[in-house]
N, C-alpha and C positions, 0 to 999 in steps of 0.2 A: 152525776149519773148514778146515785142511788134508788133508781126503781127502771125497772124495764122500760116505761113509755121515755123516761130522759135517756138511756141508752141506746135505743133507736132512733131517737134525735140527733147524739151526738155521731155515734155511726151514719147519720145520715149528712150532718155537716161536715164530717171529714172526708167525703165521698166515698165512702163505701156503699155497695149495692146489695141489699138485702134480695135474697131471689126464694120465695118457698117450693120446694122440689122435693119428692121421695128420693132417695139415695136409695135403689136398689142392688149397687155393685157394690155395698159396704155391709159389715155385720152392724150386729142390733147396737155397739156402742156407741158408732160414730154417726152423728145427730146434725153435724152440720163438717161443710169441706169449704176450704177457701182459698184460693184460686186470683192471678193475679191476673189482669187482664192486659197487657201487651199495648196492643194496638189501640187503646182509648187510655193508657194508663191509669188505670184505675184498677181495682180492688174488686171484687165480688164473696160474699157469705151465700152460700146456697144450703140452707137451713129445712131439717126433714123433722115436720112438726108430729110426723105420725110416730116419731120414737122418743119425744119426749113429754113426760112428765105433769111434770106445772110449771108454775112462772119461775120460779128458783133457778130452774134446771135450765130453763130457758134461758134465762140474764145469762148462768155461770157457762154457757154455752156459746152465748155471746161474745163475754166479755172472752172467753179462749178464743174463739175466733176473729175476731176485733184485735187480740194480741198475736196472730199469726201476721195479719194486716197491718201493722203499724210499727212492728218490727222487721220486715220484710221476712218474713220467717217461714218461704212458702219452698216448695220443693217441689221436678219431679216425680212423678210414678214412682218411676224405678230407684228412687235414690238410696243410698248405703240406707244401712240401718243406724249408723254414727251420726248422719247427717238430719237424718226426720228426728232422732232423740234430741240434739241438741236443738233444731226447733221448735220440736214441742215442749223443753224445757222454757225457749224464751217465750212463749205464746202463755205458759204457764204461769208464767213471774211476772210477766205484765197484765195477765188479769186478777194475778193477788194484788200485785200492787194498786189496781186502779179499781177491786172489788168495792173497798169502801176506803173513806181518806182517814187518817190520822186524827182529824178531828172528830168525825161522829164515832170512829171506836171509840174512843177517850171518852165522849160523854154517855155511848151506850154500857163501859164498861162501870161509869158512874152511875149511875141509872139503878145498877147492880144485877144487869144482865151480863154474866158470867160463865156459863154452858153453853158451848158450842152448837147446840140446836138453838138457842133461843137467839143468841147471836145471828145465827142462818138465818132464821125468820124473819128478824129485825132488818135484816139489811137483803134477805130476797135473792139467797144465793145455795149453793148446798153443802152440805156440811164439808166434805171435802174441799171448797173452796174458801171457806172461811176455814179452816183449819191454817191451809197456805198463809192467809191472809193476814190471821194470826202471828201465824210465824215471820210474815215479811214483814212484819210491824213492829216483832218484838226481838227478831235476829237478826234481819236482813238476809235473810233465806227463805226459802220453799219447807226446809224442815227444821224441827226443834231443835236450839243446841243438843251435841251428844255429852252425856252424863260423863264426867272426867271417870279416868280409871280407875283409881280407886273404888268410885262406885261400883263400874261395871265388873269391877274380880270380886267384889265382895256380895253381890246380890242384890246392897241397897240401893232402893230407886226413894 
């Protein structure tokens, strides 16, 4: 699922229902909502193309919502605010992790594409999500290891 048209394939073989709809009850961030659908069991992404971007934004848009979906990671309205952070952390971790696999970072990083923009480009996602992506490949996290203390009392990074 390295390019948008194979990620709406697989969202489509997993049953998930792409729906393109304005979201006018959300601010300008939130680009796509997803929503579980009960009574047919199934999945829906309801995707608002007038706020985003380009293809990047798009995929990295996707694969967030594709990881609300297949982690069950859906909530409530009104839910805590403890409860929607923790799943949009796991909606977050499952689309670093499934941004790009293990092996094409490895041969893009051989390649000597090493800058997180070019990286982004190369794999069609936005920088922010390749940063993750980064990180869940090279920590097993969302963020960078933290610099031991030492560092951090002394200054040096």
């Amino acid at each position: 699922m390295e390019n948008l048209d194979d990620l709406y394939q697989w969202l489509h073989d997993k049953g998930i229902y792409l729906f393109e709809r304005r979201l006018p009850f959300h601010g300008p961030d939130v680009k796509a909502v997803t929503m579980h659908l009960p009574d047919c069991g199934a999945w829906g992404i309801f995707l608002d193309r007038s706020k985003i971007k380009n293809a990047a934004e798009e995929r990295s848009v996707l694969l967030h919502a594709g990881g609300h979906c297949l982690t069950g990671s859906t909530h409530p309205v009104n839910s805590s605010p403890c409860l929607i952070a923790l799943h949009e952390r796991r909606a977050a971790q499952w689309a670093a992790q499934h941004a790009v696999s293990a092996e094409a970072l490895d041969r893009a990083l051989a390649a000597g594409l090493t800058e997180i923009p070019a990286l982004a480009e190369r794999f069609c996602v936005t920088e922010d999500l390749m940063r993750r992506a980064l990180c869940w490949h090279t920590h097993g996290s969302l963020e960078p290891a933290p610099l031991p203390k030492y560092y951090r009392d002394t200054g040096v990074s």
